[in-house]
ROGU-332595 format. One line per field, with one value per residue (C-alpha): residue number from 1; x, y, z; residue in three letters. Coordinates in steps of 0.001 Angstrom, whole numbers, plus 500000, padded with zeros to 6 digits. Example, Ala and Ser with C-alpha at 12.3 -4.5 7.8 and 13.67 -1.06 7.14 Angstrom:
num <- c(1, 2) $
x <- c(512300, 513670) $
y <- c(495500, 498940) $
z <- c(507800, 507140) $
residu <- c(ALA, SER) $
***
This chain:
num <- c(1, 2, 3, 4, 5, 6, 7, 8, 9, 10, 11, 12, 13, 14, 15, 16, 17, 18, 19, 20, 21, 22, 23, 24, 25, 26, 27, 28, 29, 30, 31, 32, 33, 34, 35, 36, 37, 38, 39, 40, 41, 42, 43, 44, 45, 46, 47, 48, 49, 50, 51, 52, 53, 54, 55, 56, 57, 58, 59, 60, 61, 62, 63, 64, 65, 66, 67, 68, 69, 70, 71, 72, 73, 74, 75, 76, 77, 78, 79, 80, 81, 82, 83, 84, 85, 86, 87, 88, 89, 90, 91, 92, 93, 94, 95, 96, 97, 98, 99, 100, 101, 102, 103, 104, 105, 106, 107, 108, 109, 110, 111, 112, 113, 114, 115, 116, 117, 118, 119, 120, 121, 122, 123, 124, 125, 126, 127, 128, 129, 130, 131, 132, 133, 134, 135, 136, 137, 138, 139, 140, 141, 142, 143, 144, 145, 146, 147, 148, 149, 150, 151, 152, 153, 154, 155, 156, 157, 158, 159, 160, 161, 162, 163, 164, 165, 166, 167, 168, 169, 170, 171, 172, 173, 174, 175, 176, 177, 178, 179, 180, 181, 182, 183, 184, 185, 186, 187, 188, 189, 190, 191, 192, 193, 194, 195, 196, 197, 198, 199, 200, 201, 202, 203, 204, 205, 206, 207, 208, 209, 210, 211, 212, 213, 214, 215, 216, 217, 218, 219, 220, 221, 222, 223, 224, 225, 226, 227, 228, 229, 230, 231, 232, 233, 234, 235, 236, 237, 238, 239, 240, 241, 242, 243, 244, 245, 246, 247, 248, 249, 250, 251, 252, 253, 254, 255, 256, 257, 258, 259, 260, 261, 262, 263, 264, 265, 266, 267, 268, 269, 270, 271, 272, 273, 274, 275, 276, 277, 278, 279, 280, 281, 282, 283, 284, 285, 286, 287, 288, 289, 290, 291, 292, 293, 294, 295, 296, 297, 298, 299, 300, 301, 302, 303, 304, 305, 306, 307, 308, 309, 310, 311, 312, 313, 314, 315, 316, 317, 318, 319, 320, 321, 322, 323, 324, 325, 326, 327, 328, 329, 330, 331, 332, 333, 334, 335, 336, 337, 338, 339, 340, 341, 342, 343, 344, 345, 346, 347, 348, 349, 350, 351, 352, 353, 354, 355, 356, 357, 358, 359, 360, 361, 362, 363, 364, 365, 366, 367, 368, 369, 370, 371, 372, 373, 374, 375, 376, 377, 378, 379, 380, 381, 382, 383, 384, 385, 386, 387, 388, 389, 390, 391, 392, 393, 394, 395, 396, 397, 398, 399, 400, 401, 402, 403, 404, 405, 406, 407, 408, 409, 410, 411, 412, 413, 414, 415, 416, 417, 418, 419, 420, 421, 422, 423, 424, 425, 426, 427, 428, 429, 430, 431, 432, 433, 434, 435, 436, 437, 438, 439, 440, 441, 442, 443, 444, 445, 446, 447, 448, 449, 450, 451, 452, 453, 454, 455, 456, 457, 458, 459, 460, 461, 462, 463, 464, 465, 466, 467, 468, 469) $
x <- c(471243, 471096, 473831, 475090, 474029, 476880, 478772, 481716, 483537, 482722, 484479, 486496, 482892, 480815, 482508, 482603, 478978, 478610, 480794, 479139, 475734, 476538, 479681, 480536, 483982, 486011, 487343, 485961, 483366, 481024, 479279, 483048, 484107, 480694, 481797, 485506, 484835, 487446, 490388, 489903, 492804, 492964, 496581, 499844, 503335, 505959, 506009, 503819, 500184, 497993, 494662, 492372, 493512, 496954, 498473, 501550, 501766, 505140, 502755, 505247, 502815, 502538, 498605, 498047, 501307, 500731, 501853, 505317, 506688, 505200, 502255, 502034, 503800, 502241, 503390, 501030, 498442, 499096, 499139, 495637, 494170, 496052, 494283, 490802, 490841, 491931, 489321, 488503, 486995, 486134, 485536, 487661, 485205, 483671, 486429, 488704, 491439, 493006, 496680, 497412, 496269, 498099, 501514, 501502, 501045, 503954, 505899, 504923, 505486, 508932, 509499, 508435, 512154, 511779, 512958, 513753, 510958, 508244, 507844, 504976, 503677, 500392, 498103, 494826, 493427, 491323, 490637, 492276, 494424, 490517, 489093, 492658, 492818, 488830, 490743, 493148, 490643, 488383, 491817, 493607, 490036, 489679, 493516, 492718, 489633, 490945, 494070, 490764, 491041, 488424, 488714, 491784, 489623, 490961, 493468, 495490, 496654, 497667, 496740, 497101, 497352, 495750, 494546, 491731, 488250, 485761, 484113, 486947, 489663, 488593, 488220, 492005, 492939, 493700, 492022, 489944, 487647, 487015, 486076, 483350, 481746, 479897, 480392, 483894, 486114, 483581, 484011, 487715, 489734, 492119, 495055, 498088, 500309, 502142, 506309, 506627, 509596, 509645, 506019, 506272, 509883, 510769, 513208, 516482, 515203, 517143, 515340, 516902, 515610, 512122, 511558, 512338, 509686, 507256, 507077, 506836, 503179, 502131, 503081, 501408, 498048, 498523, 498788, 495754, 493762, 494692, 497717, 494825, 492616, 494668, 494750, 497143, 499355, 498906, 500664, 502436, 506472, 506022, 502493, 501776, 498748, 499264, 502325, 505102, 505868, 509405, 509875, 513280, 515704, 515155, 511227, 510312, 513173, 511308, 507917, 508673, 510197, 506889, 504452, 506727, 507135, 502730, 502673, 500469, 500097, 501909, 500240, 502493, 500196, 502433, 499860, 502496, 505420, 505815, 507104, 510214, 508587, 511081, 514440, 512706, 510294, 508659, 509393, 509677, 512869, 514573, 513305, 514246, 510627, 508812, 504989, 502365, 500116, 501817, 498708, 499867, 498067, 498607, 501834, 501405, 500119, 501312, 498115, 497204, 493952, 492447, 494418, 494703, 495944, 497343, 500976, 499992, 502554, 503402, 502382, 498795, 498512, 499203, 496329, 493682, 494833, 494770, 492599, 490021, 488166, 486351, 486881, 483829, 485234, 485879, 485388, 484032, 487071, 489594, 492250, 490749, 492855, 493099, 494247, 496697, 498172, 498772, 500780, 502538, 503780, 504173, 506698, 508466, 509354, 510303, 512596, 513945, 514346, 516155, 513525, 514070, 518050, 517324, 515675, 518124, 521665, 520478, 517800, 516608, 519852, 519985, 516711, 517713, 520858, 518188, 515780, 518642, 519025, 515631, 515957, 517475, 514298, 512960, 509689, 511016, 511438, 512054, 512880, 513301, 513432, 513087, 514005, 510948, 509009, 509598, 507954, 509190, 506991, 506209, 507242, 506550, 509762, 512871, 514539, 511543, 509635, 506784, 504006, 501199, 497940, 495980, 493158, 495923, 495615, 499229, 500082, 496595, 497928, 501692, 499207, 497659, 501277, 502262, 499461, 499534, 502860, 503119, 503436, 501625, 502484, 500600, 499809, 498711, 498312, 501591, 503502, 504220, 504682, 505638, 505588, 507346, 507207, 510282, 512190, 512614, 516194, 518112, 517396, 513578, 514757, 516286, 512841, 511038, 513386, 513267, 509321, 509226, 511260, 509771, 505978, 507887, 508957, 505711, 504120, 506335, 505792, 502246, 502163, 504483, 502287, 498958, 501262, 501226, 505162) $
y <- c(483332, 479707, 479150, 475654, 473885, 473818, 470765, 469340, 469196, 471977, 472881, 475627, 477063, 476192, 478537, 481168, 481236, 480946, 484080, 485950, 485735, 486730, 488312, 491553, 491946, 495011, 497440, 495645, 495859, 493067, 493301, 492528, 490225, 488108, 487586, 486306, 484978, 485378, 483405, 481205, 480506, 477787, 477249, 479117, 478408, 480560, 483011, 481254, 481018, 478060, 478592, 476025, 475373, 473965, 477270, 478492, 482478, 483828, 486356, 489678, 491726, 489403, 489607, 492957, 494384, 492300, 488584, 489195, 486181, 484348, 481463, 478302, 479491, 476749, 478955, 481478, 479051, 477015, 480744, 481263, 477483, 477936, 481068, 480299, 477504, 479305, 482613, 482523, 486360, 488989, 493015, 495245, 497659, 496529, 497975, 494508, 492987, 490099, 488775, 488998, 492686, 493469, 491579, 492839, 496817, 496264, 494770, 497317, 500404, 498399, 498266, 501710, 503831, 507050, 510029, 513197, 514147, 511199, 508453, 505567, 504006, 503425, 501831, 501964, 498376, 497913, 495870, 497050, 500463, 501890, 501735, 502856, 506087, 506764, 506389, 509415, 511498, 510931, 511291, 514373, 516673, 515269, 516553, 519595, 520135, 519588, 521798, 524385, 524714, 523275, 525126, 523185, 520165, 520415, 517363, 517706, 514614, 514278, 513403, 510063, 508922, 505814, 505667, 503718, 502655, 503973, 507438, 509291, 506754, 507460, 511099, 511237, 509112, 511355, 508749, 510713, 507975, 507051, 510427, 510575, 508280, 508888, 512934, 512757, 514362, 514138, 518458, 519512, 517186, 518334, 517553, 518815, 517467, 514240, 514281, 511776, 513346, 511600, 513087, 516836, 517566, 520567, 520382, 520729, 520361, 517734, 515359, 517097, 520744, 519137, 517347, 520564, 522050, 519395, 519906, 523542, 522854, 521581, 524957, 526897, 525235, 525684, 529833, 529104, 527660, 529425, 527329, 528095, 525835, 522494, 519996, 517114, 516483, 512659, 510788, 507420, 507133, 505313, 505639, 502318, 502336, 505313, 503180, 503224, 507034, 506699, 511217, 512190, 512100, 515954, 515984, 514461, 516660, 520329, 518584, 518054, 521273, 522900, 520657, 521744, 525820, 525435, 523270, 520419, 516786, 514432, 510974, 508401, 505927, 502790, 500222, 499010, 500738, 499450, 495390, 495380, 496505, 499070, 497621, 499104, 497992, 501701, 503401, 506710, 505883, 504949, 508772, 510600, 512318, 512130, 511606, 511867, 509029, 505971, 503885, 500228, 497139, 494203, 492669, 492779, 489378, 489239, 489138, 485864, 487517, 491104, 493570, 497059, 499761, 503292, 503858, 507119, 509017, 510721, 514045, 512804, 510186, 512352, 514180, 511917, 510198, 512995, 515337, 513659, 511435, 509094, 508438, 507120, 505804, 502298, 498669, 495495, 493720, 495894, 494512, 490917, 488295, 485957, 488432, 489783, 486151, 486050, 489098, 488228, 485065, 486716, 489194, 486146, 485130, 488194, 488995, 485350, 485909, 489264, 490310, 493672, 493647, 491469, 493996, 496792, 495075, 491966, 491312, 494814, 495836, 492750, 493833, 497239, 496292, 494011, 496888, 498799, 496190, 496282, 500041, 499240, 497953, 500018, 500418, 501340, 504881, 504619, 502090, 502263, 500588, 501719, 498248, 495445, 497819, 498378, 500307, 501284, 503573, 502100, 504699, 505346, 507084, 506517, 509551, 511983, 509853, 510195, 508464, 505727, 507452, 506637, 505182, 502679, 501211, 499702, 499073, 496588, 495177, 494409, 492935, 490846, 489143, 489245, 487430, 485089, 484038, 483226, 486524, 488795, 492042, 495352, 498176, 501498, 503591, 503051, 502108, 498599, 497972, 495047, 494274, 490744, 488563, 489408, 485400, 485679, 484064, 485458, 482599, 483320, 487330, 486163, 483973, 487155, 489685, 487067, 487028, 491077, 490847, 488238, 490800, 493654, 491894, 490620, 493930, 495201, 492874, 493156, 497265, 496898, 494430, 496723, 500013, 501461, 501639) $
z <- c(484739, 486413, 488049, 489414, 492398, 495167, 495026, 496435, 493084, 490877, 487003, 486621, 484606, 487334, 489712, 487209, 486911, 490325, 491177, 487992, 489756, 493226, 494210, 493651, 493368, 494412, 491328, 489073, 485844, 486569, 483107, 481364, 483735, 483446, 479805, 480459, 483944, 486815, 486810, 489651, 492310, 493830, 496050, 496800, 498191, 498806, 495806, 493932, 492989, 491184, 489028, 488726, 485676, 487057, 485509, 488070, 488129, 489820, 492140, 492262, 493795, 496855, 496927, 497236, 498587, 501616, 501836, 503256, 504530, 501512, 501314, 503163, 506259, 508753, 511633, 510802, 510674, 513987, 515712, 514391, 515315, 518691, 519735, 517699, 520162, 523214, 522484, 519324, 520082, 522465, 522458, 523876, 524496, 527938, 529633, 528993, 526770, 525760, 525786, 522020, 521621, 524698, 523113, 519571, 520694, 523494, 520016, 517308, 519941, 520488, 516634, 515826, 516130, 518053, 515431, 517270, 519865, 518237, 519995, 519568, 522456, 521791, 519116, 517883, 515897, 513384, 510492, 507415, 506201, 505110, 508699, 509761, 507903, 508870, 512731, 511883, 510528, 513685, 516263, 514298, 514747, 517998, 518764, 517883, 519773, 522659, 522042, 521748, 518004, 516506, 513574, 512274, 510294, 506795, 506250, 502822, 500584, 497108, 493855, 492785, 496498, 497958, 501389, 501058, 499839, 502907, 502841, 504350, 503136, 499852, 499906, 501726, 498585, 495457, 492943, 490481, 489605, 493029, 493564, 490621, 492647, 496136, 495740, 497570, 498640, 501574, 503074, 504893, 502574, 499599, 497562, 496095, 493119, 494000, 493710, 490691, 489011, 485671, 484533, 486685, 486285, 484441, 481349, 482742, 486169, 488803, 490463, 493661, 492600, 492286, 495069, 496862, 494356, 494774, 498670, 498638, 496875, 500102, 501750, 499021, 500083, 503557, 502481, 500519, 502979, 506445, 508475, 511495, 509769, 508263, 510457, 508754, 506088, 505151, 502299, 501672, 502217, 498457, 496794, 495737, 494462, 492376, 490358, 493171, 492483, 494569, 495837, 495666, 498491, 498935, 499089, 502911, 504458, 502990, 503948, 507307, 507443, 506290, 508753, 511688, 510460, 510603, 513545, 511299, 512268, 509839, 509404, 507389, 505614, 505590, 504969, 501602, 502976, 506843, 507942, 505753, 502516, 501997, 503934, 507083, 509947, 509177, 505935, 507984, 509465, 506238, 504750, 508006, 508879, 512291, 511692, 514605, 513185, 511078, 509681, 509346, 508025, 505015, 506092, 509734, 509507, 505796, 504746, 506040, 508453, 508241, 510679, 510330, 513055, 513662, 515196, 517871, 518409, 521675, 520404, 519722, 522395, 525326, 524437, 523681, 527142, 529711, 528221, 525980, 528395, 526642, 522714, 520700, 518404, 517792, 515804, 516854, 515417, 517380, 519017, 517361, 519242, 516484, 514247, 516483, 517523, 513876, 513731, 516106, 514924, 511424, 513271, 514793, 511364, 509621, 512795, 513065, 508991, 509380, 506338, 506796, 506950, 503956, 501942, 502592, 502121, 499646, 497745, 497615, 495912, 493979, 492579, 491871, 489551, 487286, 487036, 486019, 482954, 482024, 481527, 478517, 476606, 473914, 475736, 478942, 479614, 483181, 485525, 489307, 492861, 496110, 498730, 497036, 495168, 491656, 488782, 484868, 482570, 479119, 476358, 472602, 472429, 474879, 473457, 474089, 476555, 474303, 476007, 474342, 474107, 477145, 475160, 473778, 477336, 476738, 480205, 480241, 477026, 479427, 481769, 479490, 478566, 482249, 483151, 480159, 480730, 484385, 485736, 488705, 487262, 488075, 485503, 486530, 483486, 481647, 484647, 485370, 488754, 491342, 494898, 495355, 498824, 500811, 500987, 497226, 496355, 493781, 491504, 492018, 491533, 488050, 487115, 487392, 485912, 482960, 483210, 482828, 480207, 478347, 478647, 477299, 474153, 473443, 474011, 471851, 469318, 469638, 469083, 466215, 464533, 465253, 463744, 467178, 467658) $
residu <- c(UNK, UNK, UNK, UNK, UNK, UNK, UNK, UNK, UNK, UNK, UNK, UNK, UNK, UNK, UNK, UNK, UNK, UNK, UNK, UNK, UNK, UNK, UNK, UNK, UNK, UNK, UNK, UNK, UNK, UNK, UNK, UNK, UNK, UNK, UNK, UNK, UNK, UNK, UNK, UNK, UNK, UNK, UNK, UNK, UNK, UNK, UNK, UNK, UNK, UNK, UNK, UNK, UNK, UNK, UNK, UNK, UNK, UNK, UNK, UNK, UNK, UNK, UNK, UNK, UNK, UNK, UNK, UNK, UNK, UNK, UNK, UNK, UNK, UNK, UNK, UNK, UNK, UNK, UNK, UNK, UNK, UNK, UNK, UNK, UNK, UNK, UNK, UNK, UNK, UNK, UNK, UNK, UNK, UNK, UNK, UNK, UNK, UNK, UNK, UNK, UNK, UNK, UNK, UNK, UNK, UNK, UNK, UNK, UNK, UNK, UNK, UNK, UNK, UNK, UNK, UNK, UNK, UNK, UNK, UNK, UNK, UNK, UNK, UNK, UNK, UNK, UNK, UNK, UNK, UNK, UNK, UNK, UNK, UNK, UNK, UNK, UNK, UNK, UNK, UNK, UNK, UNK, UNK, UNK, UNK, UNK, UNK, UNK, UNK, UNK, UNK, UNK, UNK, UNK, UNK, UNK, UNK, UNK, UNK, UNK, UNK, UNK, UNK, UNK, UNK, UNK, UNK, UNK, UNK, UNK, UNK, UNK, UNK, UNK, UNK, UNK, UNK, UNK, UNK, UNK, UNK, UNK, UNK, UNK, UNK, UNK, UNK, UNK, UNK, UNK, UNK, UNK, UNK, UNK, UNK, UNK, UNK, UNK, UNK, UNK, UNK, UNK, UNK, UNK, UNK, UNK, UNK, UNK, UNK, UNK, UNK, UNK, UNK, UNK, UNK, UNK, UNK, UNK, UNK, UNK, UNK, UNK, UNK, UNK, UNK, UNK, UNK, UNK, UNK, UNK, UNK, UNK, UNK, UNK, UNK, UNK, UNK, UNK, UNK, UNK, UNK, UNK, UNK, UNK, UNK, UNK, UNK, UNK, UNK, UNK, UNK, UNK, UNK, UNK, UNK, UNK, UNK, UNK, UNK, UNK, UNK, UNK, UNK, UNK, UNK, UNK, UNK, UNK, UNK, UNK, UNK, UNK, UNK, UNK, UNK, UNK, UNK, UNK, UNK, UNK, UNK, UNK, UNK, UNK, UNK, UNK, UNK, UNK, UNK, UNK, UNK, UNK, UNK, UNK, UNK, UNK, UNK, UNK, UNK, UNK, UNK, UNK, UNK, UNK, UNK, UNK, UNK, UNK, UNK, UNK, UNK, UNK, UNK, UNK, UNK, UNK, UNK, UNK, UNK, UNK, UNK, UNK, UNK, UNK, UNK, UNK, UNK, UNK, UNK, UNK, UNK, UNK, UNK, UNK, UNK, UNK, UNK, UNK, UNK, UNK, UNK, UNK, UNK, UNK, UNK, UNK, UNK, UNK, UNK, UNK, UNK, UNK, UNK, UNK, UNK, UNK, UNK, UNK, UNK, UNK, UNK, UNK, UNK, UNK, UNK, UNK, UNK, UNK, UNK, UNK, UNK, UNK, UNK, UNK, UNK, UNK, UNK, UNK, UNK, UNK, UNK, UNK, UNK, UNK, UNK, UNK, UNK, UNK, UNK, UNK, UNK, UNK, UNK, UNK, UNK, UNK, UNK, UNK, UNK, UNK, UNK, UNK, UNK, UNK, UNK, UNK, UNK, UNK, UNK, UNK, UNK, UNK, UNK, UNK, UNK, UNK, UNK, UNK, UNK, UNK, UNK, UNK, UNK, UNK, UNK, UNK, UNK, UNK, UNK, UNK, UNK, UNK, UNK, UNK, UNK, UNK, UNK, UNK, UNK, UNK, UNK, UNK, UNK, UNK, UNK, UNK, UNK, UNK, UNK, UNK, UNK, UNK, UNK, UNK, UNK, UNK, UNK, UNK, UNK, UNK, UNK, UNK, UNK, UNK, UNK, UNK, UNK, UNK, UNK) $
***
């Protein structure tokens, strides 16, 4: 294909062809998007995004679970022309450091609530929630060599998880399709059921009885495996990814019950969850567990520059620190100072904002009674909330929860409409899912609540008219 010479004012077409011939996008099938061509955008303020068609899209997924304090935040950028102008970059690994690095880990250790005998002091940088969860991999065997058993390497996740798109990040993940590609799980990693009551619960069952249930699988593969062997237990507060599968209140109480009765490390990946996502700096206080390792990244600096990092808890830390010597083990972006200046000044806002207060006592709530509403449509079978995250499952049958026939791809079809019709709106399977920016007004709540709705209907209509409902 020809594409276009670079110019200073290319069509809408022009970039199409230009990103058809050389950039590979991320999840994506390059032979059906070369035929459509990828929606191109262009500007964004507050909640909302532009295409450069002029079309406005209400963006309830906030980029990809990340852009917190909204778009067009000029704080954020002065922070990062500020400090590219200062020192723009420099390594922390010749035995130096620089003042940003230093001031964002004295802030996250001082927003990071100690929870019974965990504490986080310390924190390990990196560039994104992939290179973070490769870091806990690398620090939990580490932990456990020097405690003299290096036997304990196998780290369990679950199914349906997301914790990342490296190697290891991948194999920790529990995405089957990422696994059919690159022969993963790479060796020591495996999986157990995930708690997502509406498709695993029992007739009859309570959501209470199964999160109990749904934790005790994790103890069945510690039997299975040897407790003397696993080194980790590591799963998201929320899985996000996986369709915001919200555990009951009874599962993270029996897990951490099990992790302590085997001694395992707990690592809380709260790359979506963590920075006010769920009413809470760190999702882990709101669900009462103590992790060792809390992987952070995305809304740190809401998504505005790549920063990624691990929360290491006393129990790990203490170890690496006085008995590992030397870890080697690092990125050249750690501990960027840009990056970190950025977070910073993203943290300024959310706390001079209260976002996190916000969440928990107003707009998370105010979300939760409209998802409520929606639960009423006749293709909703469920619909639920936990702080700004929101999913509903799209149902032949409300009475029987009688699902579409995956091949029906009807959550794509949702999409479609959402996407159509000035909506941001996630589908994962049959779930529809969302992920707003945390300064949403209750007006702009209302706008997309009215949004959703207006998808469902036209799904709806659509599957009627095609004899699939």
């Amino acid at each position: 294909m020809n594409a276009p010479a670079p110019s200073a004012h290319l069509s809408t077409k022009d970039i199409q062809s230009l990103d058809s011939a050389h950039f590979i996008h991320p999840f994506t099938d390059h032979g059906d998007l070369a035929t459509r061509g990828a929606r191109v955008i262009t500007k964004a303020e507050g909640i909302y995004i532009w295409d450069s068609e002029g079309e406005k899209m209400l963006d309830a997924m906030s980029g990809l679970w990340c852009v917190n304090v909204g778009y067009g935040r000029k704080e954020l950028a002065d922070a990062a022309y500020q400090q590219m102008m200062t020192l723009p970059f420099y390594n922390s690994f010749f035995q130096t450091t620089n003042v940003p690095a230093v001031k964002l880990a004295e802030r996250l250790a001082r927003l990071a609530p100690k929870v019974g005998d965990r504490s986080f002091q310390h924190v390990f940088y990196s560039s994104s929630g992939s290179e973070s969860n490769d870091s806990n991999v690398r620090m939990v065997r580490r932990y456990w060599d020097l405690l003299g058993q290096p036997q304990r390497k196998v780290i369990i996740s679950r199914h349906n998880a997301y914790h990342g798109s490296t190697m290891a990040g991948a194999s920790l993940g529990g995405m089957s399709g990422m696994h059919a590609q690159g022969d993963l799980p790479i060796p020591n990693i495996t999986h157990i059921e995930q708690p997502y009551f509406f498709e695993n619960g029992l007739p009859g069952e309570s959501a209470d009885a199964f999160g109990v249930r749904a934790a005790g699988w994790l103890e069945e593969k510690i039997l299975q495996i040897g407790a003397d062997k696993v080194a980790a237990f590591i799963a998201e507060p929320v899985q996000g990814a996986g369709g915001v599968i919200i555990p009951p209140a009874t599962y993270w109480p029996e897990i951490q019950r099990i992790v302590d009765k085997y001694g395992i490390l707990l690592i809380s990946d709260e790359v979506i969850c963590a920075f006010g996502r769920l009413g809470h700096w760190f999702a882990y206080e709101k669900f009462g567990y103590k992790p060792d390792l809390v992987t952070f990244a995305k809304a740190v600096t809401s998504g505005y520059i790549p920063l990624g990092g691990v929360m290491v808890g006393n129990r790990v830390a203490d170890v690496l620190i006085q008995q590992g010597g030397e870890f080697n083990h690092g990125y050249t972006y750690s501990g960027h100072p840009v990056a970190c200046a950025v977070a910073l000044a993203n943290l300024d806002l959310m706390e001079k904002e209260n976002l996190p207060q916000r969440v928990k006592d107003d707009i998370g709530p105010y979300l939760a009674k409209g998802f409520e509403a929606i639960a009423d449509h006749p293709l909703v079978g469920s619909a639920e909330t936990c702080g700004f995250t929101a999913g509903l499952v799209l149902v032949k049958n409300k009475a029987t929860r009688e699902r579409f026939a995956a091949e029906l791809s009807v959550g794509m079809v949702c999409r479609r409409h959402c996407f159509q019709n000035g909506l941001i709106m996630r589908a994962v399977g049959d779930r529809m899912i969302i992920a707003p920016p945390l300064v949403m007004t209750h007006a702009e709540i209302d706008e997309l609540l009215r949004l959703i709705r207006n998808a469902l209907d036209l799904t709806l209509q659509e599957l009627k008219q095609k004899g699939l409902y």
